[in-house]
C-alpha positions as CSV (number, residue, x, y, z in Angstrom):
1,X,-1.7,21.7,6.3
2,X,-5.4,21.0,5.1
3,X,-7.4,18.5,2.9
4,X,-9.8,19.5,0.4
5,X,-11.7,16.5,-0.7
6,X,-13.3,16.6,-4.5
7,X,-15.4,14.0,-5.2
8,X,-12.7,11.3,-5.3
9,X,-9.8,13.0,-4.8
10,X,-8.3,14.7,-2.0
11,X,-5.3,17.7,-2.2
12,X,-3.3,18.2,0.7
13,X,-2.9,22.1,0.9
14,X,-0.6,24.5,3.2
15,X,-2.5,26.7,5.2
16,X,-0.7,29.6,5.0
17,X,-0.5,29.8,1.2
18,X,-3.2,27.5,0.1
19,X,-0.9,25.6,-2.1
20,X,-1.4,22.1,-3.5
21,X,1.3,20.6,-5.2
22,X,0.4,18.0,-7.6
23,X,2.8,15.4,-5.7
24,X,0.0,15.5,-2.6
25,X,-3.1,14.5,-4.3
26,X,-4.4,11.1,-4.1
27,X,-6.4,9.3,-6.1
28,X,-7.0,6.0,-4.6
29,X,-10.6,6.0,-4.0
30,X,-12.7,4.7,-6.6
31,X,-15.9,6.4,-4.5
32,X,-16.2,9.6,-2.7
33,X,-14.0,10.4,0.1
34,X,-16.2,10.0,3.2
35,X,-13.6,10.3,5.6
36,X,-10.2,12.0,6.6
37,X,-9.1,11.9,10.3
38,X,-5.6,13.8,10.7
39,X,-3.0,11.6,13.3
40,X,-2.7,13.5,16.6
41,X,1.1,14.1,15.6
42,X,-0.4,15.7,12.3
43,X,2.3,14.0,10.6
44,X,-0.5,11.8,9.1
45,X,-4.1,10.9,7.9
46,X,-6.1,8.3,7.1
47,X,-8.8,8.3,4.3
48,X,-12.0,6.7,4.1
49,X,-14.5,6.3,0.6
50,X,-18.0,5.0,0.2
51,X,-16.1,2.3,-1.8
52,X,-15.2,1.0,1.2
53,X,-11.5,1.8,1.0
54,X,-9.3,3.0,3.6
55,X,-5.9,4.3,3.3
56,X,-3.0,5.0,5.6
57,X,-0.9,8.6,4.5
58,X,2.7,9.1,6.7
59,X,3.9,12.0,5.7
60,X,7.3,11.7,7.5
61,X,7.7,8.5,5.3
62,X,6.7,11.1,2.1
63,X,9.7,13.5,2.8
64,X,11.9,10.7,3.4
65,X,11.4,9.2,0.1
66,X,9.9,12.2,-1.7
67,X,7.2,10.1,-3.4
68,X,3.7,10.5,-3.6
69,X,1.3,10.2,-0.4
């Protein structure tokens, strides 16, 4: 998996198809993303905006409960 960041949102993508469902886009920024660091177990990432804003993303915890990121 990637991230694309656009403007304020960010799409979380395969890499091998470049897919981006609609469920894996976030919009909580109400700047631009600055920031996206993955978590070493790449079951994660955090995001950062100029708005100051940063957000915690667990995957795992996403196909558990097969909401939104």
């Amino acid at each position: 998996m990637f991230i694309v960041s656009l403007q304020t949102q960010y799409h979380v993508c395969n890499f091998y198809t470049s897919d981006a469902p609609s469920s894996l886009i976030g919009k909580n920024h109400n700047g631009r993303v600055r920031g996206i660091d993955w978590f070493e177990d790449d079951m994660g990432f955090t995001t950062v905006g100029a708005d100051g804003g940063c957000y915690y993303h667990d995957l795992q915890e996403f196909k558990l409960n097969g909401g939104r990121v």
